[in-house]
SEVO-80342 format. One line per field, with one value per residue (C-alpha): y, x, z; residue number from 1; residue in one letter. Coordinates in steps of 0.05 Angstrom, whole numbers. Last residue first. Layout:
<nodes>
y <- [Y,...]
x <- [X,...]
z <- [Z,...]
num <- [NUM,...]
residu <- [A,...]
</nodes>
This chain:
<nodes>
y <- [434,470,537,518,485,543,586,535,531,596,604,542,583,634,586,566,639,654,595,622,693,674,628,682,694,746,709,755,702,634,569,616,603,590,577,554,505,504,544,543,600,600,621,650,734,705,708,771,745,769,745,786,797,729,679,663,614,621,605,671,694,688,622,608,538,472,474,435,427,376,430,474,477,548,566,592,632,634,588,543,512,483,434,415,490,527,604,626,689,727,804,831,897,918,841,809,747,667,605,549,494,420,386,317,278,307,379,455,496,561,630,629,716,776,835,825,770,756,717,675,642,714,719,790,802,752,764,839,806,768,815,855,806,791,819,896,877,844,898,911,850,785,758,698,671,644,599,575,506,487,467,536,574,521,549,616,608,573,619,674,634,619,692,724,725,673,624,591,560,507,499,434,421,388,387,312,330,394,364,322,373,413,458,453,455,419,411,366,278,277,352,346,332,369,433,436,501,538,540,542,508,547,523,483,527,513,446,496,483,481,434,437,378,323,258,229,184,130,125,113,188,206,240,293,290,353,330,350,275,289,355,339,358,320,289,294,259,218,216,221,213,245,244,297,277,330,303,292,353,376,319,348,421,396,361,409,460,420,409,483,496,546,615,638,691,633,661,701,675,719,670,607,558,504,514,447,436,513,489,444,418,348,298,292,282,315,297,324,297,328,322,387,383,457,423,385,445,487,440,421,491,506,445,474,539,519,466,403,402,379,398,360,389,354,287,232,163,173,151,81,49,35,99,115,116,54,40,-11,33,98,60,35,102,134,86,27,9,-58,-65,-108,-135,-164,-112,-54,-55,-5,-22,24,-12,-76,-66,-64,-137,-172,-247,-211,-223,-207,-134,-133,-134,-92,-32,-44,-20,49,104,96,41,93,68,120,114,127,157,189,259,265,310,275,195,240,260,197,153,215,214,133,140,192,152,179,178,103,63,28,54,31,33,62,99,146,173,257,230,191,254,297,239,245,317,314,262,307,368,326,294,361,391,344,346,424,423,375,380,392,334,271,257,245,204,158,149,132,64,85,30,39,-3,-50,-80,-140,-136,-87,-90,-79,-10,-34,33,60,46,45,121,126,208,202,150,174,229,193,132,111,149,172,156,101,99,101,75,101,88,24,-9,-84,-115,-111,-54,-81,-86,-5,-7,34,1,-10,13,-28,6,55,59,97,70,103,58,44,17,15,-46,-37,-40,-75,-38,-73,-127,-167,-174,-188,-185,-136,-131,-92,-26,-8,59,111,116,126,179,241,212,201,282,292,252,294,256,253,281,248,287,357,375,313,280,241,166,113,76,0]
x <- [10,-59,-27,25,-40,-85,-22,-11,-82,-91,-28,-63,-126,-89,-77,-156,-166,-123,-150,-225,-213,-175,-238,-280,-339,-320,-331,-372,-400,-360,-390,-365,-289,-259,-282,-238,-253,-198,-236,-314,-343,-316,-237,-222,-205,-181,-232,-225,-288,-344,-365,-358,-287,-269,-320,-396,-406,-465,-545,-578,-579,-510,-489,-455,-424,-447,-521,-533,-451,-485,-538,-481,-469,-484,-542,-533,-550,-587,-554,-598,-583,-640,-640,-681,-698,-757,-765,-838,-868,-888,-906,-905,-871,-827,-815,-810,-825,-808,-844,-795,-797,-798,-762,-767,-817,-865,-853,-859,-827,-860,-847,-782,-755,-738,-705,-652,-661,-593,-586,-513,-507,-476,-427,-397,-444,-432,-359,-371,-407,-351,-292,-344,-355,-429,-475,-493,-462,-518,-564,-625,-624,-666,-621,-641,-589,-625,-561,-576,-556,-516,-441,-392,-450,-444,-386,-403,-462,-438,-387,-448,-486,-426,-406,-475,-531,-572,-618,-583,-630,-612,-628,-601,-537,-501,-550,-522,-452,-453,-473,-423,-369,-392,-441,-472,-531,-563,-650,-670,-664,-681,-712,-764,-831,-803,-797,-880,-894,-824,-796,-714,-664,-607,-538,-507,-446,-373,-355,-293,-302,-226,-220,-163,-139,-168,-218,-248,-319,-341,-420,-422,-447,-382,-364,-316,-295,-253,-215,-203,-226,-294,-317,-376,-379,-438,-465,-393,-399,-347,-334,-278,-224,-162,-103,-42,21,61,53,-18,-36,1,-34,-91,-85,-69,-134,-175,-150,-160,-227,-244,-214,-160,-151,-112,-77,-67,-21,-78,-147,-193,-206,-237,-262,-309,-330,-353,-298,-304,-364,-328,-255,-250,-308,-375,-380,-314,-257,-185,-145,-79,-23,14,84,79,71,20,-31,-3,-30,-94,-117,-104,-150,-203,-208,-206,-270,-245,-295,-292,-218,-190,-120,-78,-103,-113,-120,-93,-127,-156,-148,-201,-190,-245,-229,-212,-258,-304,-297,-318,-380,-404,-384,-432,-487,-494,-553,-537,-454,-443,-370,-335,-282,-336,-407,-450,-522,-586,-623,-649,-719,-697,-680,-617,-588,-528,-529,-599,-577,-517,-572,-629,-572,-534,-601,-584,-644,-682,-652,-591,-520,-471,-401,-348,-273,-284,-278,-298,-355,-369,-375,-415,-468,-474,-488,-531,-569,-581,-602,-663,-685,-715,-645,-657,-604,-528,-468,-406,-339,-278,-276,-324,-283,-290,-274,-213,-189,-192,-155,-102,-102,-83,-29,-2,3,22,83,110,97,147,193,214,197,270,304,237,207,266,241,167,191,227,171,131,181,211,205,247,222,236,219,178,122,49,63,0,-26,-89,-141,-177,-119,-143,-136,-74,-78,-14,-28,-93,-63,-52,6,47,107,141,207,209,132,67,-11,-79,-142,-148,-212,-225,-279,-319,-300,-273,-202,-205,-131,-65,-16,58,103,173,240,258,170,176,146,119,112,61,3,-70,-108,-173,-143,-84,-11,46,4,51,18,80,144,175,248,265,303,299,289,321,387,351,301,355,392,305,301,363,348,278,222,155,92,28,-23,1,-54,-57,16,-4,-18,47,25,0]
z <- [1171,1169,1163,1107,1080,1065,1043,991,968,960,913,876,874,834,783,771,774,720,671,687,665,608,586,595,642,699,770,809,855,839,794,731,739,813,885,948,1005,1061,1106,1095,1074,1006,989,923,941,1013,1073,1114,1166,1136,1067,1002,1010,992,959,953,904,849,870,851,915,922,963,1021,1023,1059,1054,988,949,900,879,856,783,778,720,655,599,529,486,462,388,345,284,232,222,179,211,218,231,298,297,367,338,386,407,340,351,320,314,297,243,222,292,298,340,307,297,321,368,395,415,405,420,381,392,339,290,245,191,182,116,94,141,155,207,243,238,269,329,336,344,378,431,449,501,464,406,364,377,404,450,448,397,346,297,237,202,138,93,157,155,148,182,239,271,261,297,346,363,367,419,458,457,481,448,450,407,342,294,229,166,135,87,143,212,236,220,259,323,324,298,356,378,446,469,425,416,344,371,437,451,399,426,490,455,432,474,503,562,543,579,613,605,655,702,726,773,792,875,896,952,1008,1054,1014,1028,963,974,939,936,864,864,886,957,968,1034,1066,1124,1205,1214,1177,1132,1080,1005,966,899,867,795,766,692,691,748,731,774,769,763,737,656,672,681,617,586,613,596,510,516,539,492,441,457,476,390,382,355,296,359,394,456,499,485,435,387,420,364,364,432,464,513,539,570,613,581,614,600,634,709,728,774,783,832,860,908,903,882,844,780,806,839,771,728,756,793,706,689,747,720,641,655,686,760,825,831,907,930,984,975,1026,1015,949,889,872,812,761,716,664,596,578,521,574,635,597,583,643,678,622,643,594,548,528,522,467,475,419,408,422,416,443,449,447,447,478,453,378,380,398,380,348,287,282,315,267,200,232,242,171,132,178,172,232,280,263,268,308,286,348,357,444,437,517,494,438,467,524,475,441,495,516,456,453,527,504,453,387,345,356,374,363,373,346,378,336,276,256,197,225,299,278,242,296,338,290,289,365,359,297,343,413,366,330,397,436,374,382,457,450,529,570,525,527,598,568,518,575,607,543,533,457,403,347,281,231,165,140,103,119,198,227,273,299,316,382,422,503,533,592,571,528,479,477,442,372,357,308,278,217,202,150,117,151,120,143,158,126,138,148,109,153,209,269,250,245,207,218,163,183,124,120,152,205,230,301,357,425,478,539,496,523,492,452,387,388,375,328,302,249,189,143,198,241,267,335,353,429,445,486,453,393,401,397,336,304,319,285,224,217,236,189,200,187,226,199,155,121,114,40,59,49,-19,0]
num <- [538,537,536,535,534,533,532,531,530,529,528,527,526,525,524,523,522,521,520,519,518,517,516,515,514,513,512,511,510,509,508,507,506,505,504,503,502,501,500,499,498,497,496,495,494,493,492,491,490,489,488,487,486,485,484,483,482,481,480,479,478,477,476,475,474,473,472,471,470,469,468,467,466,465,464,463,462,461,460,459,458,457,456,455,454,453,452,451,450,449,448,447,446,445,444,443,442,441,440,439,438,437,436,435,434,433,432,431,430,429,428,427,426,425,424,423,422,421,420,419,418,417,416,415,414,413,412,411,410,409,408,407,406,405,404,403,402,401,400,399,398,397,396,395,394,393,392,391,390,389,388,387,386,385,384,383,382,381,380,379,378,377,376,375,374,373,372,371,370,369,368,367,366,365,364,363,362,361,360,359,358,357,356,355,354,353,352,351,350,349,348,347,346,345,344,343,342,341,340,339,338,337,336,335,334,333,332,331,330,329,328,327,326,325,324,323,322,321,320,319,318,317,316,315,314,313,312,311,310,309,308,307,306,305,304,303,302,301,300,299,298,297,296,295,294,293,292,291,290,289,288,287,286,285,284,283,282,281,280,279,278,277,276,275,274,273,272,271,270,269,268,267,266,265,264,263,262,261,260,259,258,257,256,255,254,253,252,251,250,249,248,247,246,245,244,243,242,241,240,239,238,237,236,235,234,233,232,231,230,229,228,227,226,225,224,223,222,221,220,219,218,217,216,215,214,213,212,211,210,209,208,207,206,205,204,203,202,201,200,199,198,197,196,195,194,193,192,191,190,189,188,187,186,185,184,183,182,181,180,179,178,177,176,175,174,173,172,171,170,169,168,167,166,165,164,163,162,161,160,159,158,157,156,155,154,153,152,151,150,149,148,147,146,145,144,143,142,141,140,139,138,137,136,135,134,133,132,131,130,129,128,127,126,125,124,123,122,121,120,119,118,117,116,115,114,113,112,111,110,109,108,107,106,105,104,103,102,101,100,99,98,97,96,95,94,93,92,91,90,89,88,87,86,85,84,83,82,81,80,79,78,77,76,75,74,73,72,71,70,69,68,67,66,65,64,63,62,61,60,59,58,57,56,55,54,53,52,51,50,49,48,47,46,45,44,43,42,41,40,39,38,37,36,35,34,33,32,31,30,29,28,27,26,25,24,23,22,21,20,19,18,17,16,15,14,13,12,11,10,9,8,7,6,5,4,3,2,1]
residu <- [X,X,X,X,X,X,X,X,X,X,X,X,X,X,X,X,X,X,X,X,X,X,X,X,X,X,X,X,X,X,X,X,X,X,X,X,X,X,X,X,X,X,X,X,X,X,X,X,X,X,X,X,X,X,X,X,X,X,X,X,X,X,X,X,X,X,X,X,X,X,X,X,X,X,X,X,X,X,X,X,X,X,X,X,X,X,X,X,X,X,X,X,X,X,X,X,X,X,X,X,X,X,X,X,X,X,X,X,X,X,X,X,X,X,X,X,X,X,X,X,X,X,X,X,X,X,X,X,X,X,X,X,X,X,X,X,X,X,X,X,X,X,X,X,X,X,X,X,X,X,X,X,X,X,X,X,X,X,X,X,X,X,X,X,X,X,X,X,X,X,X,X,X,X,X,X,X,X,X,X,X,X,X,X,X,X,X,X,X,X,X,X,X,X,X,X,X,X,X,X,X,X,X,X,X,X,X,X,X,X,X,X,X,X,X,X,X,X,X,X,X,X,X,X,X,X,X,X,X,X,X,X,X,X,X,X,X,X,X,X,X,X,X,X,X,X,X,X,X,X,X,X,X,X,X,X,X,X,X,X,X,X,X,X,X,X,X,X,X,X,X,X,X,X,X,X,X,X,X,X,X,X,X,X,X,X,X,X,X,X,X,X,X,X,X,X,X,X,X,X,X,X,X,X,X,X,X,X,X,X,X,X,X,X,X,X,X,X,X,X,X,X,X,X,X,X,X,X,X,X,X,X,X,X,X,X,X,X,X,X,X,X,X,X,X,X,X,X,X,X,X,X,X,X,X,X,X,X,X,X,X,X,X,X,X,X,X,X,X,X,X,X,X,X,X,X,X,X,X,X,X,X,X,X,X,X,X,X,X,X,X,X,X,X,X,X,X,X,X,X,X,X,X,X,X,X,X,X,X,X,X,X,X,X,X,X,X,X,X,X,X,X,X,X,X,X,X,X,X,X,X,X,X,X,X,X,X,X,X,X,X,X,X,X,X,X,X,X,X,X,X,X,X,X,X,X,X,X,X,X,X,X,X,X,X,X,X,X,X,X,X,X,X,X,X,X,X,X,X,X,X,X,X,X,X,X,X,X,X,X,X,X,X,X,X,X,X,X,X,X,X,X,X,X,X,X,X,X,X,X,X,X,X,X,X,X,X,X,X,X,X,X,X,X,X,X,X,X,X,X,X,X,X,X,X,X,X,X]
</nodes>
């Protein structure tokens, strides 16, 4: 097979320095014809570079099996679950004989403080790699009805931890009757995932993350010194700097890493990426970062309460596990705001998003599609799925596009011509069976209401704290955010909640200003908190 064109950056090859510096720390071995170098659905702890031969990256589960893509001498195998403990998503086979270096990870990650050059060369193609994955639908299949609740959340959380996946539609899919009679099941016992011969009936998120080795089985320290409920930008900057700085830390979340900011399709007005970069790719690089110091992760897990015992904070997990730690930082962030409007539960399952990402996109290519809000989440969407969508009716309750929304992006709106705009105008109505046909929108000077044809809808009209797991323990505002620092009595520090030791940061906190910069500095500054917290306790 012909070695595939480097796409974008995903297929780079090593320079002869680069392959000097890798060398020593490798071991060179021989290959032969069809000789699995990396398994699908087994975590790999080295990092191999093809010297001779081409070694063919396959989805093995696909029939016939699919070639994703095919490596010559010095390029390398491998994408960024390789570095965040993820199970291989893709075989990489030996195509004849040849050879290869293989590099333990530990000893890659010693060789990255002395060579940045080659350590982002690697996280960039790893990165677009996993893009790419995403785009082909390789990896697990799942199987359902775009009607069922549980088959939209499978799906959901398989994109929001950019987990590769192909969804097959009860609906639509000839293939999905076919591998349910193969496999003794009937439409009742969907949704199913089905992943290197397991079939998974209708798991929980934890199920699932379990089963594509996302989720972590061991146990973390008996006692941590900082616990982040929450992976948004505040509590993945706490993350970093709370390990770098020789902090013991654990990170959890109840979704995926990256929060809010995880489903932004592009962030343009963060310091340092001045083309922008996607929430995702942000996540990931601030985890393997994490990581990198020591960090844990534990995703999904979802804290249901905060309690004090033995002089401790406890963090305990809806699977009834609880985390004790000598400081907490509260970062779980904020849930957008459902809308109230007649006919929206008819087509919530398979039409209503909150988010706007390449999943999303995919299923509303070529369609009309609404955008509700108008702040900057709202108008990234927009953009976003202007460059998808047939037509993009973004609708503003405001007067003007600018009044809530950045002007870089306002003005980019603007510029678009898929992109319509309604100002001072509200829904009014959904409308649809079972699937969304149109929306009923108003003009509030003029109370005039027409209607707006969409197959898909996007809410962004506000938020709400993430705070019902925290119940009595920590002041509130009286609209339900973290109290923190000057606002209570007592000379608290700018983060720290009402209880000592327990610290606030990003949009869960009273005040907090809502960018992504915003969020990343408070996360650090927490650290500092957190230090001066514990030099007192100890």
């Amino acid at each position: 097979m012909k070695e595939t064109p480097d796409l974008y950056g995903a297929y780079p090859r090593l320079e002869e320095y680069q392959l000097a510096e890798l060398t020593p720390l490798g071991e060179r071995r021989t290959t032969s014809a069809g000789e699995v170098l990396q398994q699908a659905g087994e975590s790999s702890d080295e990092f191999i570079v093809v010297l001779d031969g081409t070694v063919a990256i396959v989805q093995d589960t696909a029939e016939p099996e699919r070639v994703i893509a095919v490596h010559g001498p010095h390029r390398f195998l491998g994408e960024i679950g390789m570095l965040t403990g993820q199970q291989c998503f893709l075989s990489a086979v030996a195509q004849e004989p040849g050879e290869v270096l293989a590099v333990a990870l530990d000893q890659l990650r010693e060789l990255v403080p002395r060579d940045p050059q080659l350590a982002d060369l690697i996280l960039r193609a790893f990165l677009i790699r996993r893009s790419l994955q995403l785009t082909l639908g390789a990896g697990f299949a799942i199987i359902g009805s775009r009607f069922s609740a549980d088959t939209r959340r499978l799906r959901d959380f398989a994109a929001r931890n950019r987990l590769p996946h192909h969804w097959i539609d009860l609906e639509n899919d000839a293939e999905a009757e076919r591998l349910l009679r193969e496999l003794g099941l009937d439409r009742d016992d969907t949704p199913v995932v089905i992943w290197r011969g397991q079939v998974l009936r209708n798991p929980d998120n934890e199920r699932l993350a379990a089963a594509v080795g996302l989720r972590r089985t061991t146990p973390v320290r008996s006692v941590c010194d900082l616990i982040v409920v929450g992976a948004g930008p505040a509590g993945l900057a706490a993350a970093v700097y709370g390990a770098s700085e020789g902090l013991a830390t654990v990170v959890l979340d109840s979704v995926a890493t990256g929060g809010q900011a995880g489903t932004s399709s592009r962030i343009e007005n963060y310091l340092g990426f001045p083309a922008g970069i996607s929430g995702a790719e942000l996540a990931d690089r601030a985890e393997i970062q994490a990581r990198r110091f020591g960090a844990d992760f534990l995703v999904p897990a979802t804290a249901v309460a905060l309690q004090e015992r033995d002089g401790h904070h406890v963090v305990q997990l809806e699977n009834e596990a609880r985390i004790s730690g000598r400081a907490v930082l509260i970062a779980s962030g904020v849930r957008y705001r459902k809308l109230d409007v007649p006919g929206l539960d008819d087509v919530t399952s398979t039409s209503v998003y909150y988010a706007a990402t390449e999943l999303e996109a995919n299923l509303c290519r070529h369609d009309p599609v609404v955008v509700v809000g108008g702040g900057n989440s709202a108008g990234q969407a927009a953009v976003f799925l202007a460059q998808h969508a047939a037509q993009v009716v973004l609708v503003v309750r405001s007067n003007e596009l600018g009044q809530d929304m950045s002007r870089y992006l306002a003005d980019r709106i603007e510029r678009t011509e898929r992109i319509a705009v309604l100002v001072h105008s509200e829904l009014r109505e959904v409308r649809g069976e079972r699937m969304l046909d149109d929306v009923v929108v108003e003009d509030l000077k003029t109370g005039q209401r027409h209607v707006e044809p969409a197959k898909a809808l996007f809410v962004f009209i506000g938020s709400l704290p993430h705070v019902r797991w925290l119940s009595d323990q920590i002041v509130l505002d009286d609209r339900g955010f973290v109290v923190t620092g000057s606002q209570l009595p007592g000379g608290r520090q700018l983060l720290e909640t009402s209880r000592t030791g327990v610290f606030a940061a990003g949009d869960v906190r009273s005040g907090a200003v809502r960018r992504v910069a915003a969020a990343v500095g408070e996360g650090a500054l927490a650290v500092r908190m957190v230090h001066e917290h514990l030099d007192h306790y100890l």
